[in-house]
N, C-alpha and C positions, 0 to 999 in steps of 0.2 A: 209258850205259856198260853193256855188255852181261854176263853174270858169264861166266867160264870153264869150262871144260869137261877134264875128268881124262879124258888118254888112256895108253897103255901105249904106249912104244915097243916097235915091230915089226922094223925095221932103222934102224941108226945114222945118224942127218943133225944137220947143226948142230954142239951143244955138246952131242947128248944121247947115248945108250947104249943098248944093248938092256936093256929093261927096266924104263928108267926110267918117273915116272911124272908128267910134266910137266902144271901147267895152262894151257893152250891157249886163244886166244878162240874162238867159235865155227865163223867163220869160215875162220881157219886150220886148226884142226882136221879141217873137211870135205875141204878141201885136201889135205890132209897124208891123211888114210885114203882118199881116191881113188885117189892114187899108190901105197898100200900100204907107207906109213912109220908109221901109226902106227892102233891101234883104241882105242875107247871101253873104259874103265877100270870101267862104271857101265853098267847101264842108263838109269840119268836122263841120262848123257853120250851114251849111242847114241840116246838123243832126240832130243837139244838139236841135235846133229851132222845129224840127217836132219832136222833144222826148219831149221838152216842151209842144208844144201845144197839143200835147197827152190827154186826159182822163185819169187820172190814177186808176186804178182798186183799191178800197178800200173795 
């Protein structure tokens, strides 16, 4: 189980708001601030986010 990551909503999608300040898995979080719905709440979140959207070497 991976732990989540605190983003800030950017523009409203889903159930959320501008503003809010939901926690996201990793993965989708990467997702979500590619599109420009949502950024890292944290510097340890704007990590975790770019170790997600990573490549990972298999």
């Amino acid at each position: 189980m991976s732990k989540k990551v605190k983003v800030e909503v950017a523009v409203p999608f889903e159930r959320y708001k501008i503003g809010d300040t939901p926690s996201l898995a990793p993965q989708k979080a990467a997702a979500l601030e590619k599109q420009g719905l949502v950024k890292p709440a944290t510097k340890t979140a704007e990590k975790q986010i770019a170790k997600a959207a990573a490549p990972s070497a298999v």
